[in-house]
Each structure stands twice: as structure tokens, then as C-alpha cells.
Steps between C-alpha positions, in 0.01 A plus 500: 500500500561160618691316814847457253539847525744729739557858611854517651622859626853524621490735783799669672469495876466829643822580661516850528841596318508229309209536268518741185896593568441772228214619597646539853747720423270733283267526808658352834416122607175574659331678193587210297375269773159683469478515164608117453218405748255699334556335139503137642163610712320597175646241284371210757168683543469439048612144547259331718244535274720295193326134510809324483730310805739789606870454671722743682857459512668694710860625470635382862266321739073475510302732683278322771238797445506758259330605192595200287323288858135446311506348109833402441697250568861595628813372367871620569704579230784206397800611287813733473394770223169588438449244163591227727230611726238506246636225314454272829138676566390346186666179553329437811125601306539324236605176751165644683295406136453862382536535171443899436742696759483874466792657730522902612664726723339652767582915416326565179244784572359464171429152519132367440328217544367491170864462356550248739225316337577613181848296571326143569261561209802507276651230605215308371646584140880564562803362705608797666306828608734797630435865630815766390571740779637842375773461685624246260446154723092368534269502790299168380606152353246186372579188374350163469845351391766490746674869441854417665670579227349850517645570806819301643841639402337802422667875643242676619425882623597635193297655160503256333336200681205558308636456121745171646210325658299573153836376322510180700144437397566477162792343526278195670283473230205592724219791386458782736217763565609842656280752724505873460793664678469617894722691743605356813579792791912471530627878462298832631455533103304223542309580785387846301324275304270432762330745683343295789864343592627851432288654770606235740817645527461870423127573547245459865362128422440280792815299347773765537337555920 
């Protein structure tokens, strides 16, 4: 992988009671603190071994020193909704030269490096690279175009973000590659689905001390 090529992971900052609203009220504010840490722990722990430039965006204001401190660079997000947010990420990399942007959220357990990597590889052969959530939405976006139109005056938070973002794809013209289907941690149902989060809040790990 080459200089032209960008990791960006929007990040929420951890304000307890403010992070994973669902999730909170399935298992209190504090569980879903600990369980929200935990997944952005491991899922920067997979990342800084990717060999590409790597940004952080957080939600309300940069961290002077925390785990996003060593590898990336940090960023605040700009924007009302969250496609203007990742519409203006890529603006700003592409205006920084990079020509392959891969974009993800920050609370998808099942996310592996290798997809990430997977993701840039395919956008050596195709405009747009996106990973479905089973929730309906998608935890990771690529382009080497510029993928506004993917994302402003779109309605989010709903099942069907997924199938209109594909829509809009084709409706551009562009070719798109898709990655296999993961589950991001929103509900308890989701958190069954992992049993080292699930422990966290119901078993004796050093995370639920």
C-alpha cells in the first residue's frame, strides 16, 4: 500500500450516557460504557498494524491523550448529520492528495484487518467498496471518487441505509464491490453475539471490576 492511501475511523467520544443510547437502556450507561471501550480497544489494537496513513475523527472535540494518541492523526468531525460528516472527511483527504479513502466506525467487534485491506485492494478495480451491517446501515465505506452523493440528503438510522446507499451507486454510474455482512453491538441481542463483550457485563472479567 502506498502514501495516497487513508484509514479514517469516526469515533464517538466517550461520554458516558451518550454512547450506544440502546444499548444503555438494555444494560444501564456504565455497561455500555465498558463494553464500547472494550470494542474500540481491540479494534485500534488490529489497526496499527494496516500500512496505510490512518485518521480519527472524533464526534465532539480531540483527545490530548488517549488511545487514538500514537498512529493516527486526529481530526474533529465537521457537519450536521452523519453523511455530512463523512462527506466533509473525504473532502478534506482527497484535498490532502489521497486517492483511496476507506472510512469505518469504531464498534464493529467483528471487524478485521484483513477486510480492511481487503477494502483498499478493491478499490484498485472498482469505484466504491462497502461493508453491510445486519442491522441494515454499513460499518465501512471506500471510494476513490468523491462519494457525496452517497451520503448528503440521505435519512439515516434506519434499515434501509444499506440498499439506498447501494441504490445511489448505481444511480451514479459508478461500479461497487461489497464485503461480507458484520454485526455492530447496538441491542443486548447483539451483544449475545459476542461472548467476550457479553462477559463484560454479566460475567467476572477485569472489564466489568
Amino acid at each position: 500500500m502506498g502514501k495516497k492511501e487513508l484509514l479514517i475511523v469516526f469515533y464517538k467520544n466517550p461520554i458516558t450516557g451518550k454512547i450506544k443510547r440502546r444499548l444503555c437502556a438494555d444494560v444501564g450507561p456504565e455497561n455500555a460504557m465498558r463494553v464500547y471501550r472494550r470494542m474500540c480497544k481491540d479494534l485500534r489494537d488490529r489497526l496499527v498494524h494496516i500500512e496505510v496513513d490512518k485518521r480519527v475523527y472524533y464526534s465532539e472535540y480531540a483527545e490530548q491523550s488517549d488511545l487514538w494518541s500514537e498512529g493516527f492523526d486526529q481530526y474533529v468531525q465537521q457537519g450536521e448529520d452523519l453523511g455530512e460528516r463523512m462527506a466533509n472527511a473525504f473532502k478534506e483527504a482527497r484535498g490532502d492528495g489521497y486517492e483511496r479513502i476507506v472510512l469505518i466506525g469504531s464498534d464493529i467487534p467483528g471487524l478485521e484487518a484483513s477486510q480492511i485491506v481487503s477494502a483498499f485492494e478493491a478499490l484498485d478495480h472498482t469505484d466504491v467498496v462497502i461493508g453491510p451491517a445486519f442491522d441494515g446501515g454499513y460499518y465501512l465505506i471506500g471510494s476513490r471518487l468523491d462519494p457525496s452523493p452517497l451520503m448528503t440528503k440521505m435519512e439515516w438510522s434506519h434499515e434501509k441505509v444499506f440498499e439506498d446507499t447501494v441504490y445511489r451507486i448505481r444511480e451514479q454510474g459508478w461500479e461497487h464491490s461489497e464485503l461480507e455482512v458484520l454485526r455492530d453491538v447496538d441491542r443486548l441481542s447483539d451483544l449475545k453475539e459476542f461472548p467476550f463483550l457479553w462477559d463484560i457485563v454479566y460475567g467476572r472479567t477485569e472489564e466489568s471490576k
